[in-house]
One Martini backbone bead per residue (centre of mass of N, CA, C, O) as a GRO file, in nm:
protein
  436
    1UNK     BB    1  15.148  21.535  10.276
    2UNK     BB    2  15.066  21.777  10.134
    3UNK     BB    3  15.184  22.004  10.307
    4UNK     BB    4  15.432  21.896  10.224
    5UNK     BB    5  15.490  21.945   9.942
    6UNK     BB    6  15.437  22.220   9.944
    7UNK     BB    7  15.708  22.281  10.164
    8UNK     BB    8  15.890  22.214   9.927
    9UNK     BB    9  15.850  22.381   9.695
   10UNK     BB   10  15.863  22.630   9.949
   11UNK     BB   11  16.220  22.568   9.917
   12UNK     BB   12  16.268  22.556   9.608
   13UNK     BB   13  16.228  22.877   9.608
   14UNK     BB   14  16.440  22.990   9.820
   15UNK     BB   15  16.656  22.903   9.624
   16UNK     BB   16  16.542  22.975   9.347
   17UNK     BB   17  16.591  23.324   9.415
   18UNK     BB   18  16.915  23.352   9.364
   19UNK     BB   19  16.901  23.292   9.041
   20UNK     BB   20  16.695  23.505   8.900
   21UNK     BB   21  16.858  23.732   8.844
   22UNK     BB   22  17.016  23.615   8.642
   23UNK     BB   23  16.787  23.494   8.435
   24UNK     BB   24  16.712  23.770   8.360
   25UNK     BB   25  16.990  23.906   8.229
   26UNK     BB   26  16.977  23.681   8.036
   27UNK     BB   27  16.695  23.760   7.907
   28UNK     BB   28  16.757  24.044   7.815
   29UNK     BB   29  16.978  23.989   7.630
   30UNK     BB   30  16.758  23.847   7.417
   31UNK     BB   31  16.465  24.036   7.476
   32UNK     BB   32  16.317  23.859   7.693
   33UNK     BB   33  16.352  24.141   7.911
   34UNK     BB   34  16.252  24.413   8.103
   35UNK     BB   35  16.458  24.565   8.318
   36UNK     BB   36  16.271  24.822   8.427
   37UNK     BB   37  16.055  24.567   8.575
   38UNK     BB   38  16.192  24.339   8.729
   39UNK     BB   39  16.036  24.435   9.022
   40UNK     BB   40  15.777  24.263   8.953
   41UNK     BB   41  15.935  23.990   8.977
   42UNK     BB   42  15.899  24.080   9.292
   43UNK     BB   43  15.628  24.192   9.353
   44UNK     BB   44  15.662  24.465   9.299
   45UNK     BB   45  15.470  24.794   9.188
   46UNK     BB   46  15.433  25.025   8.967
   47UNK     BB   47  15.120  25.039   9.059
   48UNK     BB   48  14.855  25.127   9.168
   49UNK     BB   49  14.568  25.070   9.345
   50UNK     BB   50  14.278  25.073   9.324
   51UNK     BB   51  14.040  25.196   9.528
   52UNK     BB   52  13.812  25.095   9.375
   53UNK     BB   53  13.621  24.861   9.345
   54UNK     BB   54  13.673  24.567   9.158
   55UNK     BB   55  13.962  24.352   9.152
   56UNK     BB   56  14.065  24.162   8.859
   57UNK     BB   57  14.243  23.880   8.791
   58UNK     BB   58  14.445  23.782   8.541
   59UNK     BB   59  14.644  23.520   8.428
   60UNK     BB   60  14.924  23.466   8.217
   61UNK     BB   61  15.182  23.411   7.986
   62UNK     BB   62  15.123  23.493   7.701
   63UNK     BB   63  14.987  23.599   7.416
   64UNK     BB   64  14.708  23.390   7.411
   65UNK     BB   65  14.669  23.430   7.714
   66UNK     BB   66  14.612  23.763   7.687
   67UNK     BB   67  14.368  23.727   7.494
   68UNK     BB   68  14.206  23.601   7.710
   69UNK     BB   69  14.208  23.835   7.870
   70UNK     BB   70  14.074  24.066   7.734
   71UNK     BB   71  13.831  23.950   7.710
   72UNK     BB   72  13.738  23.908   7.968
   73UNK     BB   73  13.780  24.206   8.071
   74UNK     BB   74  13.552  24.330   7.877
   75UNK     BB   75  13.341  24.182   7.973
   76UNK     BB   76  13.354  24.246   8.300
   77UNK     BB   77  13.339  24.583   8.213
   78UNK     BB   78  13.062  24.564   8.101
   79UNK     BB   79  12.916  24.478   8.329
   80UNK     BB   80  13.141  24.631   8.568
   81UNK     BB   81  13.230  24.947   8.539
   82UNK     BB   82  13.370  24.967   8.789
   83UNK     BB   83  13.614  24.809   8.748
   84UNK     BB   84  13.890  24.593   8.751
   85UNK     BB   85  14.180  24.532   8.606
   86UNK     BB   86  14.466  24.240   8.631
   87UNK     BB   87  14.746  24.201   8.422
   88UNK     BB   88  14.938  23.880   8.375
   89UNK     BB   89  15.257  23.812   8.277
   90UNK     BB   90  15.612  23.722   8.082
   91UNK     BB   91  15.637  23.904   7.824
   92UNK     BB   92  15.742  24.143   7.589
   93UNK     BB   93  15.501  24.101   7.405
   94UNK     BB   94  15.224  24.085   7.595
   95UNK     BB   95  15.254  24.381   7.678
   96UNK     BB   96  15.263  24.519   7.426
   97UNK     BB   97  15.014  24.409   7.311
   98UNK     BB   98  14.818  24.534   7.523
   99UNK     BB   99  14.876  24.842   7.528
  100UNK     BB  100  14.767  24.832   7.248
  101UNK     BB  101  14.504  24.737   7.282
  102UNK     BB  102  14.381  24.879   7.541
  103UNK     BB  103  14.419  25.179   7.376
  104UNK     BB  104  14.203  25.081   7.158
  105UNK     BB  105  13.967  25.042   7.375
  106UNK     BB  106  13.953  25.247   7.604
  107UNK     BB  107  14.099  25.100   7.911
  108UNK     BB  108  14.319  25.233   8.075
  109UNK     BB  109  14.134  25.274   8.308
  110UNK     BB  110  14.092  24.960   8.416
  111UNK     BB  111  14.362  24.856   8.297
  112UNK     BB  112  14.650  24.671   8.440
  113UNK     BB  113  14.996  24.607   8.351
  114UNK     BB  114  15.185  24.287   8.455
  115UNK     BB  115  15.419  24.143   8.592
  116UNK     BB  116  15.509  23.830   8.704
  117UNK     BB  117  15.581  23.681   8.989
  118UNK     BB  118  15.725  23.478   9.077
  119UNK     BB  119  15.696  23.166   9.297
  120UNK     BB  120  15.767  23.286   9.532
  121UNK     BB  121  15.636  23.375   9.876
  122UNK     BB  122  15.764  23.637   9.885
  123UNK     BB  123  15.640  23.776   9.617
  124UNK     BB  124  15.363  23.683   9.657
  125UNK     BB  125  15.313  23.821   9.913
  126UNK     BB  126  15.340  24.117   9.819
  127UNK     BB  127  15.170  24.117   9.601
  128UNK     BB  128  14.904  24.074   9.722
  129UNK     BB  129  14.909  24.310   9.964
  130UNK     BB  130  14.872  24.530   9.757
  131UNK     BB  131  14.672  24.454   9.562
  132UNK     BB  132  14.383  24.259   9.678
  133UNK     BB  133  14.184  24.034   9.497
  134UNK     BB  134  13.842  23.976   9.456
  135UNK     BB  135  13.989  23.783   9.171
  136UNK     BB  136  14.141  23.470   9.066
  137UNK     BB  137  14.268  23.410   8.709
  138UNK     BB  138  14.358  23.143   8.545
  139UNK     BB  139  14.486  23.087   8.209
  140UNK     BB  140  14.417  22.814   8.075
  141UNK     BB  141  14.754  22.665   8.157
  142UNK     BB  142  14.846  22.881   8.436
  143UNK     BB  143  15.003  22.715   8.691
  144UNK     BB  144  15.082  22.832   9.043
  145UNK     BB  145  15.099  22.688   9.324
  146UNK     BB  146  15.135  22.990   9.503
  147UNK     BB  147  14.947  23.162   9.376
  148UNK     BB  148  14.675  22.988   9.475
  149UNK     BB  149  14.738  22.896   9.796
  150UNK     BB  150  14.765  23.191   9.856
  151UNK     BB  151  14.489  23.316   9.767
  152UNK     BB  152  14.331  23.125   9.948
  153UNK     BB  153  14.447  23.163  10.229
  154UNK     BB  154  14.293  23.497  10.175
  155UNK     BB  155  14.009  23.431  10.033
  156UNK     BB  156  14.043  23.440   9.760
  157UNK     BB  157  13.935  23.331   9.457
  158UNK     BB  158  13.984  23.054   9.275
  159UNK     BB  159  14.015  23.039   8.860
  160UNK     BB  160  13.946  22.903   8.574
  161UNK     BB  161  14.009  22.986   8.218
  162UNK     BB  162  13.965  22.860   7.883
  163UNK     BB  163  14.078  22.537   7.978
  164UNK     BB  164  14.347  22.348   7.967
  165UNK     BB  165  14.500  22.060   7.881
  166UNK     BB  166  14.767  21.804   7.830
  167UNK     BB  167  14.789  21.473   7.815
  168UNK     BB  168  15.076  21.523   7.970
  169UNK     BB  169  14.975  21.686   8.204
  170UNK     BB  170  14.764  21.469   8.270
  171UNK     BB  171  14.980  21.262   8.392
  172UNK     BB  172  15.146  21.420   8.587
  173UNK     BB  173  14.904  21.464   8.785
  174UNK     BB  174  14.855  21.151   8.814
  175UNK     BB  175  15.127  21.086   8.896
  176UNK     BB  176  15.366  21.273   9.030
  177UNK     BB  177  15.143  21.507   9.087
  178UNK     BB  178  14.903  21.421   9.279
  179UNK     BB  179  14.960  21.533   9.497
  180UNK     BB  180  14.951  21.864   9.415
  181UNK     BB  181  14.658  21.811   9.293
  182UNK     BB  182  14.528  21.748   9.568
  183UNK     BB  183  14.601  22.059   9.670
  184UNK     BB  184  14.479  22.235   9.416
  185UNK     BB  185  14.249  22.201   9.299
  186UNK     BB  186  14.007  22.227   9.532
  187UNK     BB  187  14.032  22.544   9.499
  188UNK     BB  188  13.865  22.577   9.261
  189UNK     BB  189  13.569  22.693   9.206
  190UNK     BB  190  13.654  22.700   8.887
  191UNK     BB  191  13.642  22.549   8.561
  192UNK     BB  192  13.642  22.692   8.211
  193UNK     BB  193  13.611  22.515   7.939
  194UNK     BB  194  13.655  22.500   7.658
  195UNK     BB  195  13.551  22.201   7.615
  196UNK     BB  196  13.444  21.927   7.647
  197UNK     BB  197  13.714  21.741   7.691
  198UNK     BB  198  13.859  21.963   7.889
  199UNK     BB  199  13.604  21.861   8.090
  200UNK     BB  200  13.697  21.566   8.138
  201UNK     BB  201  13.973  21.591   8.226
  202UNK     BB  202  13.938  21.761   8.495
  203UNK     BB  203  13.759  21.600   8.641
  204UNK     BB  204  14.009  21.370   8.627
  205UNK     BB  205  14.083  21.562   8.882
  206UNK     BB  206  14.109  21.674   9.125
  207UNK     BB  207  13.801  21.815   9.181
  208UNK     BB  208  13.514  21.985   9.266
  209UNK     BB  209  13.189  21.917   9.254
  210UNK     BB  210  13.082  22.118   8.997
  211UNK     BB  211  13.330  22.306   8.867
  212UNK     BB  212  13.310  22.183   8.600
  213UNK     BB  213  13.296  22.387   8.255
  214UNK     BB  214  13.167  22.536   8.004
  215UNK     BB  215  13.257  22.808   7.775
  216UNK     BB  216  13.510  22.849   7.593
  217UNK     BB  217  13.705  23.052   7.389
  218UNK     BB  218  13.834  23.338   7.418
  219UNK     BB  219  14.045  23.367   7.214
  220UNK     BB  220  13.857  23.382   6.970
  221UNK     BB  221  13.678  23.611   7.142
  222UNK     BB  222  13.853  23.847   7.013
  223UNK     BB  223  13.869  24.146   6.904
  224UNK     BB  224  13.871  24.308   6.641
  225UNK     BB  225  14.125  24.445   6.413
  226UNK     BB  226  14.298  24.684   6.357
  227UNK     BB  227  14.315  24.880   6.127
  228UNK     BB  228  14.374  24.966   5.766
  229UNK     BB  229  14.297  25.216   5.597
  230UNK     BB  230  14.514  25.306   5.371
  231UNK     BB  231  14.530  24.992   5.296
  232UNK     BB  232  14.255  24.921   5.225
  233UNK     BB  233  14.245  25.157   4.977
  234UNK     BB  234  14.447  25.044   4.844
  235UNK     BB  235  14.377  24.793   4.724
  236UNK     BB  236  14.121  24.890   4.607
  237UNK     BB  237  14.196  25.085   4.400
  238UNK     BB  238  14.392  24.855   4.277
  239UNK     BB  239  14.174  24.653   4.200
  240UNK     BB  240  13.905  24.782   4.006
  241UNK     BB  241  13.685  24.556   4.058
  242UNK     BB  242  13.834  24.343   4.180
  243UNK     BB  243  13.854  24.032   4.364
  244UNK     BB  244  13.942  23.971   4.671
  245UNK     BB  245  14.228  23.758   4.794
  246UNK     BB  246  14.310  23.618   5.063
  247UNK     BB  247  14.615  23.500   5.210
  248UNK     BB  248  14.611  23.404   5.582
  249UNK     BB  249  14.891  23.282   5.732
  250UNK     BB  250  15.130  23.149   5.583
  251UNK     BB  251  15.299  22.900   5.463
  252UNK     BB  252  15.503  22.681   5.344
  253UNK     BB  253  15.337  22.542   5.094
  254UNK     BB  254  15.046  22.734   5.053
  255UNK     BB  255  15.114  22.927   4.833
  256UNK     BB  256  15.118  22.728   4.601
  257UNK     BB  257  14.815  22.641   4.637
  258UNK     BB  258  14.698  22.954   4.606
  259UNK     BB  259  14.857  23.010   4.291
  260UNK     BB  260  14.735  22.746   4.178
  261UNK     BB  261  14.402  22.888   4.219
  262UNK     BB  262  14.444  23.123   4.109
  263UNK     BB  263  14.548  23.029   3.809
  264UNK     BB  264  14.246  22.881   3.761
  265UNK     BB  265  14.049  23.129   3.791
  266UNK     BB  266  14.221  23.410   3.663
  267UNK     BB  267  14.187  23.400   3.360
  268UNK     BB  268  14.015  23.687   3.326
  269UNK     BB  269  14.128  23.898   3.619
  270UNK     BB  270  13.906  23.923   3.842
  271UNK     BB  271  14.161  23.891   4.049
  272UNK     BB  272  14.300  24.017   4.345
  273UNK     BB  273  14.607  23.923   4.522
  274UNK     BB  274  14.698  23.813   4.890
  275UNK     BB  275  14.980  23.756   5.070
  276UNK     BB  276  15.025  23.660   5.430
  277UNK     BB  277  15.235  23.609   5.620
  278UNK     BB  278  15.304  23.490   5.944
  279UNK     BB  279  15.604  23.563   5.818
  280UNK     BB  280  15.757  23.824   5.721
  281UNK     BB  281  16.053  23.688   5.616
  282UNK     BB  282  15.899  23.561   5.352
  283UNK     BB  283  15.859  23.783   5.142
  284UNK     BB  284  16.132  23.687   4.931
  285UNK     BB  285  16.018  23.422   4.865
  286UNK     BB  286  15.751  23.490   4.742
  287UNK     BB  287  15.816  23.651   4.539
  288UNK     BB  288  15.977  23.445   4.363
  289UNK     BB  289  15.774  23.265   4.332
  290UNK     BB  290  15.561  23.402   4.178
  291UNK     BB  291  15.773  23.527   3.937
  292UNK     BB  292  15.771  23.166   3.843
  293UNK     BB  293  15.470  23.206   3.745
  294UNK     BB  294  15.423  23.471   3.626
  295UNK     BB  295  15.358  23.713   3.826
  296UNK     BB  296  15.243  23.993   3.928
  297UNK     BB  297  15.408  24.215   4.175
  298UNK     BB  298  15.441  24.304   4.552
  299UNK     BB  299  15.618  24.434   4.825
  300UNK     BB  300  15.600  24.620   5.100
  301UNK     BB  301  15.887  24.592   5.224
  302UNK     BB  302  15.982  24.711   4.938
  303UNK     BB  303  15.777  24.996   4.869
  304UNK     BB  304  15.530  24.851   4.709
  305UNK     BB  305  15.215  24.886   4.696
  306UNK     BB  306  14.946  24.867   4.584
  307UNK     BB  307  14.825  24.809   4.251
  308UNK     BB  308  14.683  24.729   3.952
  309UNK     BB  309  14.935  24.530   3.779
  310UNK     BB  310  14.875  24.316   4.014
  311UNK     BB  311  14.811  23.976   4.110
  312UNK     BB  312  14.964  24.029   4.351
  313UNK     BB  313  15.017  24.081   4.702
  314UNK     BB  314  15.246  24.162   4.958
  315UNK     BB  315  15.187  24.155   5.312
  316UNK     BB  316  15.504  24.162   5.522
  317UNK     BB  317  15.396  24.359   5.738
  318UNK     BB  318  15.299  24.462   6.005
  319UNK     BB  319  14.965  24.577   6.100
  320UNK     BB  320  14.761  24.427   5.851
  321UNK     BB  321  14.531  24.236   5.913
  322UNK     BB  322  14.289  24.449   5.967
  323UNK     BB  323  14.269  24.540   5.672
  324UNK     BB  324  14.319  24.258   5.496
  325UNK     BB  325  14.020  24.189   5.558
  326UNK     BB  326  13.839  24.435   5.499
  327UNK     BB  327  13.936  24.422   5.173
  328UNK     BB  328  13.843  24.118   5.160
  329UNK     BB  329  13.603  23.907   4.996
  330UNK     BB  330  13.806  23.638   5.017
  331UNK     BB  331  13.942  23.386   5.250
  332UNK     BB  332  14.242  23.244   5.317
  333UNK     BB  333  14.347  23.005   5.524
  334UNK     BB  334  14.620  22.913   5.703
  335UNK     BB  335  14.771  22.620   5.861
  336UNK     BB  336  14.576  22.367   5.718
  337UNK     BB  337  14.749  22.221   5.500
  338UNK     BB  338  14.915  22.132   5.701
  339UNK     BB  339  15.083  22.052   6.037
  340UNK     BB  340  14.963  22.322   6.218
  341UNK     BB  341  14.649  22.320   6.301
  342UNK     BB  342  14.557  22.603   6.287
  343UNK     BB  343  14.398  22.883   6.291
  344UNK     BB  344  14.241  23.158   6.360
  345UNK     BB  345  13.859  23.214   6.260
  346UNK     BB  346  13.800  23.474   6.441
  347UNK     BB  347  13.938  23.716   6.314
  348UNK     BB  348  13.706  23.714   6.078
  349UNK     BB  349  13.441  23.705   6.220
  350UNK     BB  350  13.465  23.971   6.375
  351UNK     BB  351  13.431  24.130   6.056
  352UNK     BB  352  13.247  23.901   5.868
  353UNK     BB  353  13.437  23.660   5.782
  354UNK     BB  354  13.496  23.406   5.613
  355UNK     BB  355  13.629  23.092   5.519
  356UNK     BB  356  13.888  22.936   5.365
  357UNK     BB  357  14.044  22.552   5.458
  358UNK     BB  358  14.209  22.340   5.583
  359UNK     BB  359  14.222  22.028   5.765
  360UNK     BB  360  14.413  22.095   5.975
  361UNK     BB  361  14.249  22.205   6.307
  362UNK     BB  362  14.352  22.101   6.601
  363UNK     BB  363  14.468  22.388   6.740
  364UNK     BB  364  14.116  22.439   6.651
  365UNK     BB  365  13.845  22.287   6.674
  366UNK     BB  366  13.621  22.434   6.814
  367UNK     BB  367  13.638  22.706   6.613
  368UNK     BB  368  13.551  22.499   6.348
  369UNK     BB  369  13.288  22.401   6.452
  370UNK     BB  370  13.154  22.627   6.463
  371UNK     BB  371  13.166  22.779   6.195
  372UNK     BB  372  13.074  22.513   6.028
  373UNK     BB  373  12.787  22.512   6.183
  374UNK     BB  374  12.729  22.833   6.027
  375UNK     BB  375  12.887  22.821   5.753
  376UNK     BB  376  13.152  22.984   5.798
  377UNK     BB  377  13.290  22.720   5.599
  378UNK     BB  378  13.593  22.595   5.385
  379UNK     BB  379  13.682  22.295   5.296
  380UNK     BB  380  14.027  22.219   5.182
  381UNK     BB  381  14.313  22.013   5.047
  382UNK     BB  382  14.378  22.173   4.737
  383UNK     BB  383  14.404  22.378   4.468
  384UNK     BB  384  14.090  22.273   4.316
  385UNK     BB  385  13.958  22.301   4.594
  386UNK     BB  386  14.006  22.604   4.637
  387UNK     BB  387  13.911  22.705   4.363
  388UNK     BB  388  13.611  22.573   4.409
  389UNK     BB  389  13.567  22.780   4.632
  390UNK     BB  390  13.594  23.060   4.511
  391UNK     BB  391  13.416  23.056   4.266
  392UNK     BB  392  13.157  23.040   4.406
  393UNK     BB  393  13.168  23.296   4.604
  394UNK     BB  394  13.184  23.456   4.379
  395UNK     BB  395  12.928  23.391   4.180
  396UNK     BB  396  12.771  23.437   4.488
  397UNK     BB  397  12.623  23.709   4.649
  398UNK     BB  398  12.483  23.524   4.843
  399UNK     BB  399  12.691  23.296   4.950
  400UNK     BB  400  12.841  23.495   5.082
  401UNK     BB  401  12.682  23.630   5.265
  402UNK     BB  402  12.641  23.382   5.439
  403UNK     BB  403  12.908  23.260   5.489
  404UNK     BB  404  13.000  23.564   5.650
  405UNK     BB  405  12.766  23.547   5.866
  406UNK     BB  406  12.797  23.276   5.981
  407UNK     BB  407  13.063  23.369   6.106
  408UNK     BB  408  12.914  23.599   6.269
  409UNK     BB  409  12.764  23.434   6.451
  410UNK     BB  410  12.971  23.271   6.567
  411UNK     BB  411  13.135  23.504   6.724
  412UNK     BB  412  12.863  23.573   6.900
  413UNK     BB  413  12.868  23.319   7.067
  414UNK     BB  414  13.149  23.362   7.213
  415UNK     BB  415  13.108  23.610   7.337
  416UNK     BB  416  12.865  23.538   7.489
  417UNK     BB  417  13.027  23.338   7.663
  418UNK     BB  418  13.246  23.563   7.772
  419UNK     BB  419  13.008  23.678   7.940
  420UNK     BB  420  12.909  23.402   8.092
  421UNK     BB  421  13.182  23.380   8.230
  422UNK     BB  422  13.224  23.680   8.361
  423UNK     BB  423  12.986  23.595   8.571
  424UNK     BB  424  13.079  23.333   8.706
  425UNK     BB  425  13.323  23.516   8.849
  426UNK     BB  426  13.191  23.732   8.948
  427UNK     BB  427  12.999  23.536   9.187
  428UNK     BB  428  13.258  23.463   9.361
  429UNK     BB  429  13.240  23.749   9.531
  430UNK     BB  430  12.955  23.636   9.662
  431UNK     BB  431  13.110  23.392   9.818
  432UNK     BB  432  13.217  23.128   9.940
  433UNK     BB  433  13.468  22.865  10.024
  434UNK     BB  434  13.802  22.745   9.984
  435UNK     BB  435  14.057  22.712  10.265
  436UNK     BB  436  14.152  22.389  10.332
   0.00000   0.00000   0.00000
């Protein structure tokens, strides 16, 4: 009954091989595919296979998955110096940024992104015949079932890493997918998920015993952002003194919370506040709110750097946020004063800079439990709540330095794990395995 549902997924991909092209030229048209490597997604290669040494598959869906990939992909190399990384994944955006993380890694001779192939079993068997990698690890909750079947019967090892899957998820694989999880989970060598939790649920779907393992979110343990020294230097020249608190990735509704913790600490003019939407097209909104408030400001994208008489600086524009880490004293994170889930607290931590937070930290729930177990964080869930804390670390620079430390010791936590992580994914290519 597996080999017959197997069986029938791959006639339902031959099927939907025809309308493929059509749905390609969907997607340029509204700028979510390149055409110009279009025949990746048949599985042709635009890069050769490295010669040499061990070449490890990373696949991943898009931007979030692909930052857990190249994590992976970093600790793999610092391992095995010899090594190759191919990474796949499926947007425009996640190619753009990877190979422009890739340049700034100095991996560009190690690491080679392509497009991955749809699941035709014509394409991806041609991908493989190409690559022939001597490990497939599907990234996060990315699984295709002819990507592992097909890698599973040519003896590639095949494991999952970052490992989460959703409550939805899990009902379907257990529910109508459960021939289909019958046939592929047991060949999962690794299943190395984020957290306890997504270890319980792992478990109970049929995977072979021993095989689920806790690792961590590579996500969190992401390298930390590039620099803009320009822009960070502005700032310090604008701040003269004051000392720089910075919002970052904030949402609508947020801002308003930050501009009145600000308003009630900076009696005296000692801060300098900065402002960073999550999304940069709202900061003609946040300046009209600056502005109702009575304070000077700033907005980058209307082409006015950080000054000394600003009390606000937005900075809305693109590629700023590893420079304003950097340049900040105090760090507010956005993302969890509202029902949005809480962003990444390890990419300040990555600097050495702790947080304050609001409390919704759903959709990070791991990454805010490590940073709060070493002393980096601070909840608040007012922004009475967040002036006394702003006003604690400006006041002691032992207790910002402890803040900061904890936050730093956090995420080597993390980087210690995905180098953990990249041993044990490692040493599959030198076992036997499931080819049943």
């Amino acid at each position: 009954m597996r080999a017959l549902v197997l069986l029938i997924y791959r006639l339902i991909w031959l099927i939907l091989g025809m309308v493929v092209p059509v749905i390609l030229r969907w997607r340029a048209r509204h700028k979510k595919e390149d055409l110009s490597r279009r025949q990746e997604r048949y599985g042709h290669a635009s890069r050769p296979r490295p010669s040499s040494g061990h070449l490890y598959w990373l696949h991943g869906a898009s931007v979030g998955e692909t930052v857990s990939s190249l994590v992976l992909a970093k600790a793999m190399i610092n391992a095995n110096p010899d090594a190759h990384v191919l990474i796949t994944s499926g947007t425009v955006t996640s190619a753009k940024m990877l190979e422009q993380r890739i340049e700034t890694l100095g991996l560009s001779a190690r690491i080679t992104h392509q497009y991955h192939p749809y699941d035709h079993p014509v394409w991806i068997k041609r991908f493989l015949d190409h690559w022939r990698p001597d490990l497939v690890v599907m990234m996060e909750s990315e699984i295709w079932p002819n990507m592992v079947m097909m890698s599973n019967e040519r003896r590639h090892p095949v494991a999952m890493a970052s490992a989460q899957i959703s409550e939805k998820s899990l009902r379907y694989w257990a529910g109508r997918g459960h021939l289909l999880a019958r046939t592929m989970f047991p060949v999962f060598r690794r299943i190395i998920t984020v957290d306890a939790i997504q270890e319980a649920r792992f478990d109970s779907l049929p995977t072979r015993p021993g095989t689920v393992l806790v690792g961590g979110s590579m996500k969190a343990a992401a390298p930390a952002l590039t620099d803009n020294p320009e822009l960070r230097q502005q700032i310090t020249a604008a701040a003269d003194g004051r000392l720089v608190v910075l919002m970052a990735s904030s949402h609508d509704g947020e801002e308003k919370i930050f501009l009145d913790a600000m308003s009630a600490v900076n009696q005296s003019g000692g801060f300098m506040s900065v402002i960073a939407p999550r999304h940069i097209v709202r900061g003609a909104a946040i300046r009209q709110m600056v502005e109702a408030e009575g304070m000077t400001t700033g907005q980058h994208s209307r082409g006015e750097p950080p000054a000394p008489n600003q009390q606000v600086f937005i900075a809305d524009m693109m590629g700023e946020m590893g420079g304003l880490i950097r340049a900040a004293d105090i760090i507010v994170l956005g993302g969890a004063f509202g029902n949005i889930g809480g962003h990444n607290p390890m990419e300040m931590a990555a600097l050495d800079k702790g947080v304050i937070s609001g409390p919704h930290t759903f959709k990070n729930t791991a990454a805010f439990e490590l940073i709060d177990t070493h002393g980096g964080l601070i909840t608040a869930s007012t922004s009475s709540a967040v002036a006394d804390a702003i006003t604690v670390l400006a006041a002691s620079a032992t207790l910002l330095d402890k803040h900061n430390h904890g936050a730093a010791k956090a995420y080597q936590v993390l980087a210690d794990a995905a180098a953990a992580t990249a041993q044990v994914l490692m040493a599959l290519t030198n076992d036997g395995g499931p080819q049943s």
